[in-house]
C-alpha positions as CSV (number, residue, x, y, z in Angstrom):
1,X,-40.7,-51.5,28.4
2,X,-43.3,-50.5,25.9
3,X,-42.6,-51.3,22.2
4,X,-43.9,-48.5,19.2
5,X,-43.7,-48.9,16.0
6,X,-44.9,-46.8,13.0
7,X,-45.4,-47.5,9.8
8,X,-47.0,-46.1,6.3
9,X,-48.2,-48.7,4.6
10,X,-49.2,-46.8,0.9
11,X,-52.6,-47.2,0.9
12,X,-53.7,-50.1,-1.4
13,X,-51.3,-49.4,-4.0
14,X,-49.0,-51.9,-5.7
15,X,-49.7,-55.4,-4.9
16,X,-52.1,-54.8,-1.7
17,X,-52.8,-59.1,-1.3
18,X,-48.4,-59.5,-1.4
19,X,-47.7,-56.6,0.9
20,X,-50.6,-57.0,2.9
21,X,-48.8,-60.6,3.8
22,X,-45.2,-58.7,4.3
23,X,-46.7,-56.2,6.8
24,X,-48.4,-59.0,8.5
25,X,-45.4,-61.1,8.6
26,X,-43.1,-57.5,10.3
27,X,-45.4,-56.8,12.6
28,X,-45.4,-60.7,14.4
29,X,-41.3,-60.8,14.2
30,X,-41.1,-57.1,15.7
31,X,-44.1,-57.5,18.3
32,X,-44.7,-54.1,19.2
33,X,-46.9,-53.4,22.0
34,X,-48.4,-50.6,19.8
35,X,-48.4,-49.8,16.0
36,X,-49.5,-46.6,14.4
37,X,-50.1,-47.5,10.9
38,X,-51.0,-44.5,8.4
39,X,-52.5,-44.3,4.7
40,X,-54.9,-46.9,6.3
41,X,-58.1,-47.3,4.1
42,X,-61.6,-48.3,5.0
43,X,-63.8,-48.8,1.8
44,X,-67.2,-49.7,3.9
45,X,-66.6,-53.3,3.6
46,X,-63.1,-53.4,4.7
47,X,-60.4,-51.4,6.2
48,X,-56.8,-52.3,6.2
49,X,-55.9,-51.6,10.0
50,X,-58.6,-54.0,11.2
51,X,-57.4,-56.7,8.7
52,X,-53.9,-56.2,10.0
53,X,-55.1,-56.1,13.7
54,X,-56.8,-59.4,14.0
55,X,-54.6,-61.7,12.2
56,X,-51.2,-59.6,14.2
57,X,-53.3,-59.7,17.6
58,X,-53.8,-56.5,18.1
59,X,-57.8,-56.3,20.1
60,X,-57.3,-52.7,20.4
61,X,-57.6,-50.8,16.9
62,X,-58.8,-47.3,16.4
63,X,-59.2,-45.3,13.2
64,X,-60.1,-42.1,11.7
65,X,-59.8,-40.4,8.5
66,X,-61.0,-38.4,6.2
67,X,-63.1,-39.2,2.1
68,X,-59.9,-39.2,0.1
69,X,-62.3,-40.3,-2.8
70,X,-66.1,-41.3,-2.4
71,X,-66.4,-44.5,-0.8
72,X,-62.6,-44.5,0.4
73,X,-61.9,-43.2,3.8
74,X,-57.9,-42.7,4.0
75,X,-56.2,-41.4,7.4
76,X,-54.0,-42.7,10.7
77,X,-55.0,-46.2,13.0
78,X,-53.9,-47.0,16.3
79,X,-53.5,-50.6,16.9
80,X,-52.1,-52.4,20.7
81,X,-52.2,-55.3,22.9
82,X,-54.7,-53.8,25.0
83,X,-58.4,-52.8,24.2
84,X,-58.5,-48.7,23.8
85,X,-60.3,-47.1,26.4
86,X,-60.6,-43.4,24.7
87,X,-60.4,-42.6,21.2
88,X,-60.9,-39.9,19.1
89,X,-60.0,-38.1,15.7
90,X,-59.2,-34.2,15.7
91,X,-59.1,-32.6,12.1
92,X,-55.8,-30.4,11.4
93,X,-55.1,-27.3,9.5
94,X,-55.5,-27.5,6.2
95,X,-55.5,-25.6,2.8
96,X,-58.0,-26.8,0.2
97,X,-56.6,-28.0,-3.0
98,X,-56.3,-30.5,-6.0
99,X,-53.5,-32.1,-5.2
100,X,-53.5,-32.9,-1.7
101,X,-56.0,-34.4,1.2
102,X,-57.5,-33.0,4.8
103,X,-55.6,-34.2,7.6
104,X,-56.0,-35.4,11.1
105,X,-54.8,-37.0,14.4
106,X,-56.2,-39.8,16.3
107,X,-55.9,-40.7,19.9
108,X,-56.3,-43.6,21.6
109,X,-55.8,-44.6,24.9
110,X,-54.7,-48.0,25.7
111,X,-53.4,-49.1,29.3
112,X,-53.2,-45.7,30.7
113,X,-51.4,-44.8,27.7
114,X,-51.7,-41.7,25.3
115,X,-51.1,-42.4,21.8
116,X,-51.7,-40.4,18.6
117,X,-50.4,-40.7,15.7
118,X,-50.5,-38.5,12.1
119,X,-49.9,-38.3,8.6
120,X,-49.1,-34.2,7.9
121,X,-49.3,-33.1,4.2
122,X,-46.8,-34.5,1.8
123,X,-46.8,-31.3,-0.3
124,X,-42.6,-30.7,-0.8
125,X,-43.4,-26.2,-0.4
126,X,-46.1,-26.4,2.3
127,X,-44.0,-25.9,5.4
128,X,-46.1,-23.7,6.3
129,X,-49.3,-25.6,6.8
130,X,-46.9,-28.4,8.5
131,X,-46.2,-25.7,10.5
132,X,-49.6,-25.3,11.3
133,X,-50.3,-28.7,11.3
134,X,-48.1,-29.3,14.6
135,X,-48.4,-26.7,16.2
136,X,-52.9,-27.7,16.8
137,X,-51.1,-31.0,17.6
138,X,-49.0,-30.4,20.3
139,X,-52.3,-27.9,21.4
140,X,-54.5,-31.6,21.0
141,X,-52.1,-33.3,23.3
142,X,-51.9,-30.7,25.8
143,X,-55.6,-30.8,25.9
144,X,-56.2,-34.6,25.6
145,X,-53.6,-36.5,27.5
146,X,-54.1,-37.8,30.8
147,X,-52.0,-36.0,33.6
148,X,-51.6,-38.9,35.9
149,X,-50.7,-41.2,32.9
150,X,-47.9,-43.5,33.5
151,X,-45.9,-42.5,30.7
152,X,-46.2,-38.7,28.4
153,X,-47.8,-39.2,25.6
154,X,-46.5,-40.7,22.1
155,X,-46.5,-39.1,19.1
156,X,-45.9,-41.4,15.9
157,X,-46.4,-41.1,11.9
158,X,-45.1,-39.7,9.0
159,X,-44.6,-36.0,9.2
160,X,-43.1,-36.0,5.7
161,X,-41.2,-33.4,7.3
162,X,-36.9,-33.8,7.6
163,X,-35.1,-33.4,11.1
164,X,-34.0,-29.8,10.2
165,X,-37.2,-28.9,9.2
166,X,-38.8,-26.1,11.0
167,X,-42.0,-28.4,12.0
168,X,-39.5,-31.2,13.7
169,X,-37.5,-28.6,15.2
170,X,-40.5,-27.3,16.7
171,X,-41.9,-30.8,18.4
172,X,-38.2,-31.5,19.5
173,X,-37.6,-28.1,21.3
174,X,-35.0,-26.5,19.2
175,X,-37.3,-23.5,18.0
176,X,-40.5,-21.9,19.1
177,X,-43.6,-21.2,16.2
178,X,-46.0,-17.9,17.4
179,X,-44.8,-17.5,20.7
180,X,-45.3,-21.7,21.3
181,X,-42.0,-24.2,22.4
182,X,-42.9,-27.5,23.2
183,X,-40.7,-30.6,23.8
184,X,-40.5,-34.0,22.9
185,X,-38.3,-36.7,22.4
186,X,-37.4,-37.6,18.5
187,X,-36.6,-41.7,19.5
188,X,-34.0,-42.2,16.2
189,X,-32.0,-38.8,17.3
190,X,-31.9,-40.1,21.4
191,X,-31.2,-43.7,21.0
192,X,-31.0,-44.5,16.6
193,X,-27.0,-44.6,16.1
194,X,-25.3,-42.6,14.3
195,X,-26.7,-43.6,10.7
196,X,-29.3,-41.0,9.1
197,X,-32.3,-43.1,9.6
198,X,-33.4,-42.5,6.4
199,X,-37.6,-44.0,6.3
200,X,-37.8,-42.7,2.4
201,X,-34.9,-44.4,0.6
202,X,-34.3,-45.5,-3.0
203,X,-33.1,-48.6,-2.3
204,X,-36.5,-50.0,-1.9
205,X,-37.9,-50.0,-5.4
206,X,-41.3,-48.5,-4.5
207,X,-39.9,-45.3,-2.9
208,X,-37.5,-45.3,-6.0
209,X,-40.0,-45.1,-8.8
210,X,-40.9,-41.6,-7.2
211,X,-37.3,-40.1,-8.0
212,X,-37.2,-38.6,-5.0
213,X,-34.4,-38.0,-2.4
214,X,-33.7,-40.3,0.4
215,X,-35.1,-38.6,3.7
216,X,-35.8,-39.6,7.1
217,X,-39.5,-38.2,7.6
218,X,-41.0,-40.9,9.8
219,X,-40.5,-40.4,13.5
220,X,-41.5,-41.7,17.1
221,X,-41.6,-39.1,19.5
222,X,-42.2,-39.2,23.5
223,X,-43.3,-36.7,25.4
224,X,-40.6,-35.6,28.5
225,X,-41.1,-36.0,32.0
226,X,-38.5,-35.1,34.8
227,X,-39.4,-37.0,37.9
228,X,-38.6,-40.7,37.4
229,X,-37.2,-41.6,34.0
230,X,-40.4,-43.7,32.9
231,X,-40.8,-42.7,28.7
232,X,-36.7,-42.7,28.5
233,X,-36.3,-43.7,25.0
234,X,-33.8,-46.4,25.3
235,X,-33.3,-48.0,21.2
236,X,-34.7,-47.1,18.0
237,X,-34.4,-48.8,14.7
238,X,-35.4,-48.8,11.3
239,X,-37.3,-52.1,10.3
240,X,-39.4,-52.9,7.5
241,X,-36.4,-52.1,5.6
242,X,-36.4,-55.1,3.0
243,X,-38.5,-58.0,1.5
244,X,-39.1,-61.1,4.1
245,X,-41.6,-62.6,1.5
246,X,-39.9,-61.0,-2.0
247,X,-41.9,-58.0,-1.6
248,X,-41.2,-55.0,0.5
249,X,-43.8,-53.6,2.5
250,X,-44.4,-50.5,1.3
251,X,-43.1,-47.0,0.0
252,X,-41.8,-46.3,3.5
253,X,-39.8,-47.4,5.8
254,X,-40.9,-47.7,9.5
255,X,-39.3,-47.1,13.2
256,X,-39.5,-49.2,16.1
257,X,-38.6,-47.8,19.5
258,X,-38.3,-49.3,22.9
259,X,-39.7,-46.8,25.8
260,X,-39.3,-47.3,29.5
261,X,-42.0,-47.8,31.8
């Protein structure tokens, strides 16, 4: 079985030393094999995934971004058990603006494993670019996953997209975009129970203070494979879901899901 879990951790905002602690303190009681971690930072002199990484025991830790402000790279890390033996970062499509940042995907591989995970644009009326945005992803993965891997490939992060949202409809098979279907499995929808799965929710205080509706935008997928069963999705759960230490974790919610191998 391999363990994922994602997770945004919102940047360094709020108290970064308190949450910091919370994070650290989830990601030892859930012990995911790997953890794709977005709105990671990396100043120069520190980045947030590493910190997290070698106090969880994680030796395998990849990260890429983009300058969200100078000095302050912001973007997606992969962290696991195993050292990464590929990584990269692929830029996404993007439309310039005030309000919102470039995006990107970053791969690693770890034990055979293809993992990338994302953070799409969080702008409420750009469908369109999310659109965009998956489709060159599920092009990136076609291109950069290994063939012969033991498992499809895993796709984690915060889409900021809903389930009936033309972008998730897309990565789940229920719609083509331009003449492109793809297929993977959406982990909460396979094997989550029948509650919404809501990863944005206004019972924790932090996604509250943004008056904005409860959603379920943060997803694990796995890619499909006929032959043998191996990247089933067997359970998925929300976790990070309240305070272990007072404080919650962050803005967001995460999703854990167990993936056989």
């Amino acid at each position: 079985m391999l363990r994922v879990l994602t997770l945004n951790i919102w940047n360094l905002s709020g108290d970064w030393r308190a949450r910091r602690q919370e994070i650290l303190l989830w990601l030892r009681q859930l012990d995911a094999d790997i953890v794709c971690l977005q709105e990671v930072v990396d100043d120069g002199t520190r980045n947030t995934a590493a910190w997290l990484a070698e106090r969880a025991g994680y030796p395998g830790c990849t990260f890429g971004g983009v300058e969200a402000r100078p000095g302050r790279i912001f973007g997606p890390a992969i962290l696991s058990r195993r050292p990464h033996d590929h990584e990269a970062t692929y830029p996404l499509p993007n439309e310039p603006g005030p309000v919102d940042i470039e995006r990107v995907l970053v791969h690693a591989r770890t034990g055979g494993v293809d993992v990338f995970t994302t953070h799409l644009t969080s702008i409420y009326e750009s469908g369109r670019l999310r659109e965009r945005q998956v489709q060159r992803i599920d092009e990136l993965i076609a291109e950069h996953a290994d063939p012969t891997s033991p498992l499809p490939p895993v796709l984690a992060g915060d889409f900021n997209a809903e389930p009936d949202s033309t972008e998730i409809r897309f990565l789940t098979g229920s719609t083509s975009l331009e003449g492109r279907s793809t297929y993977f499995q959406d982990a909460w929808r396979v094997a989550g129970g029948r509650e919404p799965g809501w990863t944005w929710h206004n019972d924790n205080p932090f996604a509250a203070a943004d008056l904005e509706p409860d959603r379920r935008i943060d997803y694990v997928f796995v890619g499909w494979r006929r032959d043998d069963g191996r990247g089933r999705i067997t359970a998925a759960s929300v976790v990070c879901d309240s305070p272990l230490t007072g404080v919650y974790p962050s803005d967001h919610y995460g999703v854990l899901a167990d993936i056989i191998t």
